[in-house]
KEKE-3310 file (N, C-alpha, C; in steps of 0.2 Angstrom, whole numbers, plus 5000, padded with zeros to 4 digits):
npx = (5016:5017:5018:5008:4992:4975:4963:4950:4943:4941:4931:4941:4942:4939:4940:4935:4921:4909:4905:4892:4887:4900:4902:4916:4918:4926:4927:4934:4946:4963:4976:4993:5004:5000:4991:4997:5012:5021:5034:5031:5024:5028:5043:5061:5066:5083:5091:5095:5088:5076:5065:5056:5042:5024:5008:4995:4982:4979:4968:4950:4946:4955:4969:4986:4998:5015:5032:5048:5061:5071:5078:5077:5085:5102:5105:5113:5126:5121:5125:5122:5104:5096:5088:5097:5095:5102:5098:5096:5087:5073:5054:5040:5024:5006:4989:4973:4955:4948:4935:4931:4943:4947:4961:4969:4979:4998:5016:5032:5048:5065:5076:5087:5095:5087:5078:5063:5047:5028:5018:5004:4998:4987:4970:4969:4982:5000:5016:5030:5044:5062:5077:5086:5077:5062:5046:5029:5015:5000:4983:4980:4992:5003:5018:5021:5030:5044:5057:5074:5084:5097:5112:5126:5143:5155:5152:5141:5126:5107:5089:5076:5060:5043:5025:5013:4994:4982:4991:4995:5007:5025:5040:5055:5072:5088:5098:5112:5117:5118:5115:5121:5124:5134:5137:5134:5130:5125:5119:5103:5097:5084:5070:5052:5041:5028:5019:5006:5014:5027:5034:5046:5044:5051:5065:5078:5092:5090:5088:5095:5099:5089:5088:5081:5067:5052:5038:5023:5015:5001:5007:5016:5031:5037:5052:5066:5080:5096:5106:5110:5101:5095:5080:5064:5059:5048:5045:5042:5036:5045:5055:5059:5060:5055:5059:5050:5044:5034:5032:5029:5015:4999:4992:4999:5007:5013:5022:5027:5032:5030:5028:5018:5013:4994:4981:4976:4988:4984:4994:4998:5002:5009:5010:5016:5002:4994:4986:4985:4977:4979:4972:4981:4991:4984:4972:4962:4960:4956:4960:4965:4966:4974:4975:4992:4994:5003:5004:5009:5010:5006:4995:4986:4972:4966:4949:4953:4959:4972:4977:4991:4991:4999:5000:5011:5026:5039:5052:5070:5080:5100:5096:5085:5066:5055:5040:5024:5012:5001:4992:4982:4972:4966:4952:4949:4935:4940:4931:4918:4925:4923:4926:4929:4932:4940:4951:4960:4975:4990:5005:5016:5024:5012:5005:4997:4983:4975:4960:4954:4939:4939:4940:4948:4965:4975:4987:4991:5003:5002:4993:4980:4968:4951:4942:4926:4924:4921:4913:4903:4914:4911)
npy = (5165:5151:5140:5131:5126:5122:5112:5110:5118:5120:5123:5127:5114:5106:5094:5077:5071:5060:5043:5035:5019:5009:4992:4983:4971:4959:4958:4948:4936:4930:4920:4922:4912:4901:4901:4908:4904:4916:4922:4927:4941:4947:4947:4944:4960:4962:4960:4968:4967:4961:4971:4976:4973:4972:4979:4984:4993:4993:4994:5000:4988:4978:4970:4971:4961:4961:4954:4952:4939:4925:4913:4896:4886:4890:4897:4894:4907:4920:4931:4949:4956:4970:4973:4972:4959:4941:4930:4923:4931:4938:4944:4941:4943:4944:4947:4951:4950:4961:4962:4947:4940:4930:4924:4934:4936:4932:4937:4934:4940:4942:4948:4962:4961:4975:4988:4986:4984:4988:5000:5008:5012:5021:5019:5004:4998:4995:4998:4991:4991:4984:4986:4996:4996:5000:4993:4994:4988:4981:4978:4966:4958:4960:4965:4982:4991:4997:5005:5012:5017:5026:5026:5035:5034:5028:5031:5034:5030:5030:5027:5037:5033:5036:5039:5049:5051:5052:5042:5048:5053:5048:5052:5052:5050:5053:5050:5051:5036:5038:5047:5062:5075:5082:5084:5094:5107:5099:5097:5085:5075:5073:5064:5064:5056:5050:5041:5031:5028:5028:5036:5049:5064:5076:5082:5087:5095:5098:5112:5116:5106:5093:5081:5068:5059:5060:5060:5065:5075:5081:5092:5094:5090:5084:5084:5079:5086:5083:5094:5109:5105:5095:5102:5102:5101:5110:5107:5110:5101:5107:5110:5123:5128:5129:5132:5122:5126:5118:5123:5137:5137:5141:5129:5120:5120:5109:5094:5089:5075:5071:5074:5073:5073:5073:5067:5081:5092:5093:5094:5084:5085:5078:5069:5068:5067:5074:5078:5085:5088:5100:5111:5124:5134:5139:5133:5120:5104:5090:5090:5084:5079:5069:5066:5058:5052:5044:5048:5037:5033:5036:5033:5036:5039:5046:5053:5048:5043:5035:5030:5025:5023:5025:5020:5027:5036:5025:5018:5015:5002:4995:4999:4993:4997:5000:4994:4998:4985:4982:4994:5006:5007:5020:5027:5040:5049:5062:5073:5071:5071:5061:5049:5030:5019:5010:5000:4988:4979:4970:4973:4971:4967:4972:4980:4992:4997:5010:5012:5021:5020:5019:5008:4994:4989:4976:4969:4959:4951:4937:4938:4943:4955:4962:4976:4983:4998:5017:5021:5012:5007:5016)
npz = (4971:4960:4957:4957:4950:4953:4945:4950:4965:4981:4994:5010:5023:5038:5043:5037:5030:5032:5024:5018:5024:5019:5010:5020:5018:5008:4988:4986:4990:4987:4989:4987:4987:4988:4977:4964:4968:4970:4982:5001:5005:5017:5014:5021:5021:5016:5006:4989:4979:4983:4988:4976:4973:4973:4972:4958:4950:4933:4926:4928:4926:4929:4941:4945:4953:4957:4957:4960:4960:4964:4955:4960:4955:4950:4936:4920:4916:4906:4893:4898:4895:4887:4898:4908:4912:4916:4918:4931:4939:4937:4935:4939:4936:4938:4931:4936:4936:4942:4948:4950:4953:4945:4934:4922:4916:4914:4914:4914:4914:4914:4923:4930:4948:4951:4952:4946:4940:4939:4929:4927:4912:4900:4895:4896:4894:4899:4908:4910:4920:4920:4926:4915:4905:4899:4895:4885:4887:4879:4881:4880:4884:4874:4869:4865:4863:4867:4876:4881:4892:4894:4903:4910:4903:4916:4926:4942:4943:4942:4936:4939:4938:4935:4931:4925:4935:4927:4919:4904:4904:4905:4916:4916:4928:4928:4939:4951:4957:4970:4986:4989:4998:4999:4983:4974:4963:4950:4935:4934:4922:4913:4904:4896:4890:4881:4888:4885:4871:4872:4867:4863:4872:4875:4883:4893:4903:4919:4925:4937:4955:4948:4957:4965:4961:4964:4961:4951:4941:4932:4924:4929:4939:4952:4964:4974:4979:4985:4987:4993:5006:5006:4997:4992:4974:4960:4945:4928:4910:4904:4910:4920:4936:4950:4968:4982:4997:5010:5021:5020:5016:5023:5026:5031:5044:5052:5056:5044:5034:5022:5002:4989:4971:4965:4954:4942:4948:4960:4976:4990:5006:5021:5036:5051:5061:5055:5037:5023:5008:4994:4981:4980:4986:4995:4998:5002:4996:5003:5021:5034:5051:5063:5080:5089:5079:5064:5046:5035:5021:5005:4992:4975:4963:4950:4956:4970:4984:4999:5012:5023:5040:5055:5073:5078:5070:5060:5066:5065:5065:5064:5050:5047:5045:5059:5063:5069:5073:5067:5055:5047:5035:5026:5016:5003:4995:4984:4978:4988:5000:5008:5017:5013:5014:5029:5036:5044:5044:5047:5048:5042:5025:5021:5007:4995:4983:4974:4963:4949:4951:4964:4971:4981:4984:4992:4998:5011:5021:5011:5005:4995:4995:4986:4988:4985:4978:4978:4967:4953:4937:4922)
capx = (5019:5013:5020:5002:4986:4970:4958:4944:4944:4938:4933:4943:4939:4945:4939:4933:4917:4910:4901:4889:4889:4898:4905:4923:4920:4930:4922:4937:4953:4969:4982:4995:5009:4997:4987:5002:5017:5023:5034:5026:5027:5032:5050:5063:5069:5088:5094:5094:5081:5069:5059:5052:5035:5018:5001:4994:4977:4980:4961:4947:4943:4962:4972:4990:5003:5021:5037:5054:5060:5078:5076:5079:5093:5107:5105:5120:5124:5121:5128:5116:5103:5095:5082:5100:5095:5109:5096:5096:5082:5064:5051:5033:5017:5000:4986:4968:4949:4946:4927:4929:4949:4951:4967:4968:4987:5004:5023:5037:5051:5070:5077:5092:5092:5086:5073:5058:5041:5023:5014:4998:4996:4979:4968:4969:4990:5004:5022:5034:5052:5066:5083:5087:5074:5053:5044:5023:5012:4993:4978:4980:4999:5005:5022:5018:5034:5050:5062:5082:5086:5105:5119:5133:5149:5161:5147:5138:5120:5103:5086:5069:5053:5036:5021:5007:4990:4981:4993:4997:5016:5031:5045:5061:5076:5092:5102:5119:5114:5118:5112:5127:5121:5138:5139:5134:5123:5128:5111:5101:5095:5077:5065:5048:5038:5018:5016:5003:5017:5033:5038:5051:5042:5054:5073:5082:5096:5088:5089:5096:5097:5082:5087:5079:5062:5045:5032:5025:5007:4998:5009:5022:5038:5038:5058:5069:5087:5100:5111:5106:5099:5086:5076:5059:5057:5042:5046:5035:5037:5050:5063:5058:5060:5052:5060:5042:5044:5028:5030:5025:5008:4995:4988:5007:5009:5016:5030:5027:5036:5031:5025:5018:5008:4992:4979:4976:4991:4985:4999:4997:5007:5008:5015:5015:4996:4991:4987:4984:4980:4978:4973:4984:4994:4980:4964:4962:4954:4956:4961:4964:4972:4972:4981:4995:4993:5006:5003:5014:5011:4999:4992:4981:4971:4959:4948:4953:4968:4970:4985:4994:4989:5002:5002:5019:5030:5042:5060:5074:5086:5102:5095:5078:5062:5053:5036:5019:5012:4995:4993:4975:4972:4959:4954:4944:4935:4942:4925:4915:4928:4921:4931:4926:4935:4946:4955:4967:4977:4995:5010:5022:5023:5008:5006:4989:4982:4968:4958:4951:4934:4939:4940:4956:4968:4979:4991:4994:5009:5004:4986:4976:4962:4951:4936:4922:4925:4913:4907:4906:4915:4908)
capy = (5159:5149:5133:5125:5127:5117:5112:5111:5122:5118:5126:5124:5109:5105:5086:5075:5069:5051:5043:5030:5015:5003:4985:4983:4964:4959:4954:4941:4936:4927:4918:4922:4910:4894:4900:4911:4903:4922:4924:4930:4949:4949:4940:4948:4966:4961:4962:4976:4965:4958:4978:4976:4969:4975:4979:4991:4994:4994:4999:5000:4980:4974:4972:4966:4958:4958:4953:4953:4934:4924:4906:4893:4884:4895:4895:4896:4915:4922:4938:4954:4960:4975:4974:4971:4952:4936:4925:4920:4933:4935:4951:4938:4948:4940:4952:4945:4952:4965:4959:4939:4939:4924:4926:4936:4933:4931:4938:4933:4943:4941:4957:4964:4961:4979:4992:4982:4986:4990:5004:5009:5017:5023:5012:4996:4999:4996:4999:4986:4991:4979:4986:5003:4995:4999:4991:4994:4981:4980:4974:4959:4957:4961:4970:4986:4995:4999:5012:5009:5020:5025:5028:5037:5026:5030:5039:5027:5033:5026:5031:5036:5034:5037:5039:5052:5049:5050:5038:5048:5055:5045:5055:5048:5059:5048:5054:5047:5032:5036:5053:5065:5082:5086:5082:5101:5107:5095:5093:5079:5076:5072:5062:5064:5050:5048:5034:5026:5027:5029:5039:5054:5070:5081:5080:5094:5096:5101:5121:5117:5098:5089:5076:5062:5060:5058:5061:5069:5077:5081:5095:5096:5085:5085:5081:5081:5087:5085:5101:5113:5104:5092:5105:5101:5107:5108:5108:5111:5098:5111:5111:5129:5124:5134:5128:5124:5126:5119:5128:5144:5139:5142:5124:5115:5121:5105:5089:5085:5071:5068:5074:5070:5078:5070:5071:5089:5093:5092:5092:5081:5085:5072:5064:5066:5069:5079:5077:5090:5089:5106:5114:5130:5135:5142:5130:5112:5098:5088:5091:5078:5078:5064:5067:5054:5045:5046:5047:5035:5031:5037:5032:5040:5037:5051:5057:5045:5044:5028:5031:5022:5027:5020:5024:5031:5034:5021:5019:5010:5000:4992:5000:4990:5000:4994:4997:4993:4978:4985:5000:5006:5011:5023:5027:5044:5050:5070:5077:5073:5072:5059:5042:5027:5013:5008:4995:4987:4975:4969:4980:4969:4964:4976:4986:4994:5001:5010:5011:5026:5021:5017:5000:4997:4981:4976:4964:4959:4944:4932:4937:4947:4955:4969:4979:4989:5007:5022:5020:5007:5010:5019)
capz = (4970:4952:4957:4957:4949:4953:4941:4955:4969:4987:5003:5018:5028:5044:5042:5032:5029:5032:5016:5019:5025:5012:5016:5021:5016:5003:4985:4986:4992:4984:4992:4981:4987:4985:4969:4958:4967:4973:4989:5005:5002:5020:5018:5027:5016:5020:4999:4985:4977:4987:4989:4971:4972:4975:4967:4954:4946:4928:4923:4933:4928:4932:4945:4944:4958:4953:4963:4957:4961:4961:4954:4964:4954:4946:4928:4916:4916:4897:4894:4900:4890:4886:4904:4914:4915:4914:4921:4937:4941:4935:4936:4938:4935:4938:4931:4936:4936:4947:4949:4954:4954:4941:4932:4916:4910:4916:4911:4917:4913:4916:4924:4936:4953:4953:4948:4941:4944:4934:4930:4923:4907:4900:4888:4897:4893:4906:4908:4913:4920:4920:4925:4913:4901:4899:4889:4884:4882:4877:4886:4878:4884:4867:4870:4859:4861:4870:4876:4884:4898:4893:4908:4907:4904:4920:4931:4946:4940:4939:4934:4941:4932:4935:4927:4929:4937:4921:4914:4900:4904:4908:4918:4919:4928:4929:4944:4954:4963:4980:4989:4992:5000:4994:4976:4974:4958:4945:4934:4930:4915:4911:4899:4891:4888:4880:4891:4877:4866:4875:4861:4867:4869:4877:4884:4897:4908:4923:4927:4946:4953:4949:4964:4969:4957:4969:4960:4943:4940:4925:4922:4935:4940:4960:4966:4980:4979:4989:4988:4998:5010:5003:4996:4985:4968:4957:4938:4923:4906:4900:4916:4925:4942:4958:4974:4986:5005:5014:5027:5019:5015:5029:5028:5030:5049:5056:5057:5039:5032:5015:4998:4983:4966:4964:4949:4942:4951:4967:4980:4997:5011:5025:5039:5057:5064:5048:5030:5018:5000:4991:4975:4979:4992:5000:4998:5002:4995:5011:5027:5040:5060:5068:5085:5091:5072:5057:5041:5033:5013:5001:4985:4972:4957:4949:4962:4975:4989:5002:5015:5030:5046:5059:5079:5078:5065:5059:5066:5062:5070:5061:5044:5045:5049:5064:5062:5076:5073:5064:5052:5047:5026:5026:5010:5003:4989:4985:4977:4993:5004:5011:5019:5011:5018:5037:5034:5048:5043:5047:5045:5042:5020:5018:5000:4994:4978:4971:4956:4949:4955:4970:4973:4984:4980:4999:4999:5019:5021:5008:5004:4988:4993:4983:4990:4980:4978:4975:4960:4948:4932:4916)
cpx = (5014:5015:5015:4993:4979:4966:4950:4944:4938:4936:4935:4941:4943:4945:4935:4925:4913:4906:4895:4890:4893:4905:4912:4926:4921:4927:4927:4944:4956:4972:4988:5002:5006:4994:4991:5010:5022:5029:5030:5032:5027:5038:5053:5068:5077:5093:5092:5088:5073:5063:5056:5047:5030:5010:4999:4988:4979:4974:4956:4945:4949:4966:4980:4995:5012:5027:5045:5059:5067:5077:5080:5085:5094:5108:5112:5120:5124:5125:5122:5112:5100:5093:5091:5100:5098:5104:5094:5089:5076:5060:5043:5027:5013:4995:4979:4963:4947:4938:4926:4937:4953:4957:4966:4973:4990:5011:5027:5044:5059:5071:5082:5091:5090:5081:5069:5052:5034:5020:5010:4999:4987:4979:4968:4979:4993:5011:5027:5043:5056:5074:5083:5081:5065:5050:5034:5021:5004:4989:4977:4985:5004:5010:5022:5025:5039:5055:5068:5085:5096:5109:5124:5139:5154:5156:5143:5131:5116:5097:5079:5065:5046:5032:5013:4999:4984:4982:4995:5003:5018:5035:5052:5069:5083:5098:5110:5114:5115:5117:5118:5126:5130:5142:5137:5129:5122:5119:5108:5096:5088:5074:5059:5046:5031:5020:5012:5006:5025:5037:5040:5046:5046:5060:5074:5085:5093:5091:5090:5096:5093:5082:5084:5069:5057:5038:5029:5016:5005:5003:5017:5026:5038:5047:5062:5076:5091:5103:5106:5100:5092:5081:5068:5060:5052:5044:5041:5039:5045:5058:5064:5057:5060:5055:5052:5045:5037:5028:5028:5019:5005:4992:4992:5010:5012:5021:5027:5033:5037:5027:5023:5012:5003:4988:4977:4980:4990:4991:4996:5002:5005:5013:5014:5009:4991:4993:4984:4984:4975:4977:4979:4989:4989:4973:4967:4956:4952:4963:4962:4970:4968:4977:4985:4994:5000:5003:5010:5017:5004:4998:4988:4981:4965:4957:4949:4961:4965:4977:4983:4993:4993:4999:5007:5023:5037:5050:5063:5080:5092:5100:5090:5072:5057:5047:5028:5017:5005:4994:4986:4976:4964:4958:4947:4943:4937:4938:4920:4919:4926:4925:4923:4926:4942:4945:4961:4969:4985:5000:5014:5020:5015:5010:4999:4989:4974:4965:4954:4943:4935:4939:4948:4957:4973:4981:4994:4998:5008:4997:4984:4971:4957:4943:4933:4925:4918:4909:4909:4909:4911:4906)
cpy = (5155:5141:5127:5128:5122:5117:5114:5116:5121:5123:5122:5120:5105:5098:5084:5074:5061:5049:5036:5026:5008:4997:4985:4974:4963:4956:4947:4941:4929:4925:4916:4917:4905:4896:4904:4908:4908:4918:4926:4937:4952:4948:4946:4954:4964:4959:4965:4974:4961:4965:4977:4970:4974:4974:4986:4990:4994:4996:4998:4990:4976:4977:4968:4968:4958:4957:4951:4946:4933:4915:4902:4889:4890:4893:4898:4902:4915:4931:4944:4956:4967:4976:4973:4961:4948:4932:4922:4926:4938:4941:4943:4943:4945:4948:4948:4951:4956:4962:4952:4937:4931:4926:4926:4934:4933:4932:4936:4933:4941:4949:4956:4962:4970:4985:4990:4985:4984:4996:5006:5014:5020:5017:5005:4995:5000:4996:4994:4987:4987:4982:4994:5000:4995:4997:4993:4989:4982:4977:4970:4955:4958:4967:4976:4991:4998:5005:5010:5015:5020:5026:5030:5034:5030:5033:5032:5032:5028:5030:5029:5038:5032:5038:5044:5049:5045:5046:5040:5051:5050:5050:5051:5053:5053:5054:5049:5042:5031:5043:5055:5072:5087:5088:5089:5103:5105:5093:5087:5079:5071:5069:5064:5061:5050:5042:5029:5026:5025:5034:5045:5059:5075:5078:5085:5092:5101:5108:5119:5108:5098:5083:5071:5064:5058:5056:5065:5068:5078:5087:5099:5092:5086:5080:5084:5079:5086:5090:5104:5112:5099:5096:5103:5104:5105:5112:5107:5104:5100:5111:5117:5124:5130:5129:5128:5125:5124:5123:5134:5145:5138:5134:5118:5117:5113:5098:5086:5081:5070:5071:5072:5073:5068:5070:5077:5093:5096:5093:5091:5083:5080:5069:5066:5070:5073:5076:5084:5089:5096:5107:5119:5131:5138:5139:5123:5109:5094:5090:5086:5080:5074:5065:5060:5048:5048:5044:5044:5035:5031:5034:5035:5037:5043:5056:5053:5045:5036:5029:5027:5025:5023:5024:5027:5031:5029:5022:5014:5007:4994:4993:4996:4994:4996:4997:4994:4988:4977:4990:4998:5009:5014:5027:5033:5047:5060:5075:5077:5073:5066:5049:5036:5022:5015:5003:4993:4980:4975:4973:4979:4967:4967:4981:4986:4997:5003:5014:5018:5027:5019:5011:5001:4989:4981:4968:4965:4952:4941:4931:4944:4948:4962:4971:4983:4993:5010:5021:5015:5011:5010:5013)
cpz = (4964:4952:4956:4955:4947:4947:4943:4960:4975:4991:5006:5021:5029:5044:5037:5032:5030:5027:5020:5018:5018:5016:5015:5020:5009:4995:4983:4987:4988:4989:4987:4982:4985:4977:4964:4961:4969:4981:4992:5004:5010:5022:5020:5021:5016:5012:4994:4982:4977:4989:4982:4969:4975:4971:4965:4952:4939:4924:4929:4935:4928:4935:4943:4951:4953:4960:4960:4963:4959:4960:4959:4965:4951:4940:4928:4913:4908:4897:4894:4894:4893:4895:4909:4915:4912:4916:4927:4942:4937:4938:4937:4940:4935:4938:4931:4938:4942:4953:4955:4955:4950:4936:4925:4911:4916:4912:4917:4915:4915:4919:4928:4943:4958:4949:4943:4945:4936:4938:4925:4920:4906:4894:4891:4896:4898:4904:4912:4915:4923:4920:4919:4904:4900:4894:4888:4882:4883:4881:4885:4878:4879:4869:4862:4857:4868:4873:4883:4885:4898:4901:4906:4906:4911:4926:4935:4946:4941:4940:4939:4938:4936:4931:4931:4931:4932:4915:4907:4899:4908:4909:4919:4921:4932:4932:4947:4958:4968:4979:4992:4992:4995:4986:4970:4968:4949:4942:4934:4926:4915:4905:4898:4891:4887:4882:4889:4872:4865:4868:4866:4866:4871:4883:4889:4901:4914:4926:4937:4945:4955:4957:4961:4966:4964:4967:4953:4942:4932:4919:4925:4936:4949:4962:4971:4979:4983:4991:4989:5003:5009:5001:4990:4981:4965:4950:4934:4918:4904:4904:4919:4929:4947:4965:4979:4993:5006:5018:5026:5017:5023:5031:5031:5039:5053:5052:5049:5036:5024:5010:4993:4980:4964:4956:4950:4946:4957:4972:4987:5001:5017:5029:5047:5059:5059:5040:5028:5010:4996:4984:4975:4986:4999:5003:4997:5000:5002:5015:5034:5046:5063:5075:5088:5083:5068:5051:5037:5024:5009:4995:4982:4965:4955:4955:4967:4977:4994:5005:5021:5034:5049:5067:5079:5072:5067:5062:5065:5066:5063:5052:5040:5047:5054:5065:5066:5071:5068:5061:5049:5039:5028:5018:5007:4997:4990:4984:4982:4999:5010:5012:5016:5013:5024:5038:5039:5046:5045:5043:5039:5030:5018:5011:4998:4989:4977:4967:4957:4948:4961:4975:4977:4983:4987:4998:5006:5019:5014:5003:5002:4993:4988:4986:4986:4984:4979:4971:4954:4942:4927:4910)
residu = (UNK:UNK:UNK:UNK:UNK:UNK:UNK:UNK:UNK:UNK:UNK:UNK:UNK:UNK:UNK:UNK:UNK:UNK:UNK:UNK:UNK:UNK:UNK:UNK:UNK:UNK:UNK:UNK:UNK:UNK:UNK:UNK:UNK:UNK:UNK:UNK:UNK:UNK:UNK:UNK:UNK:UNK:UNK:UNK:UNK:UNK:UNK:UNK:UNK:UNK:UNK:UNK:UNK:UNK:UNK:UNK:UNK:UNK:UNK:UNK:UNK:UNK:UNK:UNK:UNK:UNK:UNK:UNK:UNK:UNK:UNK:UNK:UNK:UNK:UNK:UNK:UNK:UNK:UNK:UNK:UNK:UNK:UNK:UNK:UNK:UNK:UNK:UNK:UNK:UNK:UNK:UNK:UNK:UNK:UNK:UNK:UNK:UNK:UNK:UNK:UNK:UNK:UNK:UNK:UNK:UNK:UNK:UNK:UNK:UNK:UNK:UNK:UNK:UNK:UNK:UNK:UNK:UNK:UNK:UNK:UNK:UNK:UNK:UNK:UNK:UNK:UNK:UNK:UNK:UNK:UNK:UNK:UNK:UNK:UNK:UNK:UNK:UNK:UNK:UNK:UNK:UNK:UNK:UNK:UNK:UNK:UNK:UNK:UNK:UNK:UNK:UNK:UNK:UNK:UNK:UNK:UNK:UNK:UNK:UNK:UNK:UNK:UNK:UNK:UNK:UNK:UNK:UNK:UNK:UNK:UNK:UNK:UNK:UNK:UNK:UNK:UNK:UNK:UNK:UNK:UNK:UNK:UNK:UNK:UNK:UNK:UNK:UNK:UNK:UNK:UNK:UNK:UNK:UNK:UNK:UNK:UNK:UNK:UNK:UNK:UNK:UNK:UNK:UNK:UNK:UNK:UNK:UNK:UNK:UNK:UNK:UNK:UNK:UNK:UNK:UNK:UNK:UNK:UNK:UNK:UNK:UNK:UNK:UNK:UNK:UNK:UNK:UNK:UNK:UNK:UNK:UNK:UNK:UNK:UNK:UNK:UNK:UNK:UNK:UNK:UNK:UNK:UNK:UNK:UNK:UNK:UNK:UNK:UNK:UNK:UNK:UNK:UNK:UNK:UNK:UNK:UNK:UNK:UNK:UNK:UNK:UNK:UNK:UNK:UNK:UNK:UNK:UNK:UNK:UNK:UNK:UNK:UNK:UNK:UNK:UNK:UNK:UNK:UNK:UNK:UNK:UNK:UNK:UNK:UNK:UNK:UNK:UNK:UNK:UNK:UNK:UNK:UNK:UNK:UNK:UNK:UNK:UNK:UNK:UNK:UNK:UNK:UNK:UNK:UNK:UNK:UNK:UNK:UNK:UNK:UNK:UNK:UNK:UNK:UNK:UNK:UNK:UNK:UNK:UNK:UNK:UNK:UNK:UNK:UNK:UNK:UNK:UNK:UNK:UNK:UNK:UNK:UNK:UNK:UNK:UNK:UNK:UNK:UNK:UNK:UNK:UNK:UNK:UNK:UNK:UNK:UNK:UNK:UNK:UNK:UNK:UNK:UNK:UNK:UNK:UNK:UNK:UNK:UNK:UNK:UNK:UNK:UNK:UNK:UNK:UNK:UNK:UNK:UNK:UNK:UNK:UNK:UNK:UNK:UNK:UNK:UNK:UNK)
# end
C-alpha cells in the first residue's frame, strides 16, 4: 500500500512519554464577551449559523478568536455580494498577541449565515472564508488577494476548504450539500490553491467520489465518501485516489471513530480508548490507550497534536449532542512523544488550538486563555 509516506520514522511505542514538569498556569486569560463583545461560545447550537466560531494560531506570535454573529437590529437588506452577505450577518475576528494577549487588530466582515471561519496561512498570512468567497490578508490586515468559490446553477451544492498544516496548500472540493449514500459515484470536483497566494494551482474531477473533504496533508487530500458505504479515500494533488481501510493496518485494531492527515502526512486514527498517529501503515509516531476514555477531536500544528478526551463518547438526543460535563485536552509533542499539557475544562462551548511551538489557545464558555508550549519560537 503507497497511500502514505513518513518523512520521519518511529519506533513502535505503546505509550507515551511524560515531558517535564511545565506550568498548566495560564500566561493570561481574556473574557471575550466583556473585553471584544463576542457571544458566549457556549450559546445553545439550535441554528445553521451559530457553529461558526472558534480559535486558530495564525503564527507562533498570534492567536485569533472569530465568531460568526447576527446583528441585533435588522438592517435594510442590500442585494448579496460576492462573500454571500445582505447584511444582517457579520463574521467578527479579534487577532491579539500570543505572549500578553493585548489586542493586535480587528475585522469584521459581512458574510452568509454560513460557512465562515479562519485559517492560517504561512508568513504571518491568514485566510478568511465568508460564504463561497476566501479572501488572504497580510500580517498587517491588508487584504492581499481573493478567490470566489463558484456553484453550479440548478445543483444544491457547497464547498469544503481547508488548508495544509504548513499553511502552504489550500484544498477546496465542492460537493452536494447534503450526504446521500445513494447519490451513487457522481464526482466532485476539486481546487488547488498556494495558500500564500491563493493563486490556482491545480483543478480535477475527482477519479471516484471525493465525499465529504476532512482533511489535507502536505501531499495528500484525506476524504469521506458516501457511496459505498462511507468509505475513506486518500488522494494525491493530481486526483489518483486509493481507497484506506484502517482496519488493515496492525496498529488500527479497535472502535475507531475518526481520522485525519496531520504534518508530513502523518495520519492519526482515533476515537474510542485508542489513538494512533502513523508514519506508515505499519509504524507509529504515537500510540495511546486510555481504557473507558474517548477520543473525541484533535488538532495539529507542526510537531504538535492536543485532543479531547471525554469519559464516554458523545450522544445525541433530538439531533443535539450530549456531552459529560468535563472533557480533558491533553496535549503532545510528536518528536518525543512526550505529553505536554492536561487540561480539564468545561465541555460545554469548549474549542482549542495549537501553535507550532506548542503553546495551546482554549476557549471554555466565555473565556481566552493561552498556555506556553514546548519551545519558544525561533
Amino acid at each position: 500500500m503507497h497511500w502514505l509516506v513518513g518523512i520521519l520514522l518511529f519506533a513502535l511505542a505503546g505509550s507515551s512519554t511524560e515531558a517535564p514538569s511545565l506550568s498548566d498556569k495560564p500566561l493570561w486569560t481574556a473574557n471575550l464577551t466583556e473585553d471584544f463583545g463576542f457571544e458566549r461560545f457556549d450559546r445553545e447550537i439550535n441554528k445553521n449559523w451559530l457553529p461558526y466560531q472558534g480559535v486558530v494560531f495564525l503564527s507562533p506570535e498570534r492567536i485569533a478568536v472569530y465568531q460568526l454573529n447576527r446583528r441585533s437590529e435588522r438592517v435594510k437588506l442590500s442585494p448579496r455580494n460576492e462573500s454571500g452577505g445582505a447584511g444582517n450577518f457579520y463574521l467578527q475576528i479579534e487577532i491579539l498577541n500570543v505572549r500578553d494577549g493585548h489586542e493586535v487588530g480587528r475585522l469584521e466582515l459581512p458574510s452568509p449565515g454560513l460557512f465562515s471561519g479562519v485559517m492560517p496561512s504561512r508568513n504571518g498570512k491568514f485566510i478568511v472564508r465568508t460564504g463561497d468567497m476566501i479572501r488572504l490578508y497580510s500580517a498587517s490586515l491588508q487584504q492581499i488577494a481573493s478567490h470566489h468559490l463558484l456553484l453550479q446553477k440548478g445543483e444544491s451544492q457547497a464547498w469544503e476548504v481547508t488548508v495544509s498544516d504548513s499553511g502552504d496548500t489550500l484544498v477546496a472540493v465542492r460537493r452536494p450539500m447534503y450526504a446521500d449514500p445513494a447519490s451513487g459515484d457522481k464526482p466532485s470536483y476539486v481546487e488547488v490553491l498556494d495558500a500564500g497566494t491563493l493563486q490556482l494551482k491545480n483543478t480535477f474531477q475527482a477519479r471516484g467520489p471525493a465525499g465529504w473533504l476532512t482533511t489535507v496533508g502536505e501531499r495528500r487530500i484525506l476524504s469521506l465518501a458516501p457511496a459505498h458505504g462511507w468509505q475513506w479515500n486518500i488522494m494525491d494533488m493530481e486526483g489518483h485516489s486509493d481507497r484506506f481501510d484502517p482496519s488493515l493496518s496492525p496498529l488500527t485494531r479497535f472502535g475507531y471513530r475518526r481520522i485525519g492527515l496531520l504534518a508530513h502526512d502523518y495520519l492519526a486514527v482515533y476515537g474510542d480508548q485508542q489513538l494512533v498517529v502513523m508514519s506508515s501503515p505499519t509504524q507509529a509516531v504515537l500510540k495511546l490507550s486510555e481504557p473507558r476514555q474517548f477520543f473525541q477531536l484533535l488538532v495539529h500544528a507542526n510537531e504538535f497534536i492536543a485532543v479531547e478526551v471525554l469519559e464516554r463518547p458523545p450522544y445525541y438526543k433530538n439531533g443535539m449532542p450530549l456531552l459529560p460535563h468535563f472533557a480533558q485536552i491533553d496535549a503532545y509533542d510528536l518528536n518525543t512523544q512526550a505529553k505536554i499539557h492536561a487540561i480539564e475544562r468545561p465541555s460545554r462551548g469548549l474549542y482549542f488550538a495549537i501553535s507550532r511551538h506548542g503553546d495551546l489557545g482554549i476557549i471554555a464558555e466565555n473565556r481566552l486563555e493561552v498556555l506556553r508550549g514546548a519551545r519558544e519560537p525561533e
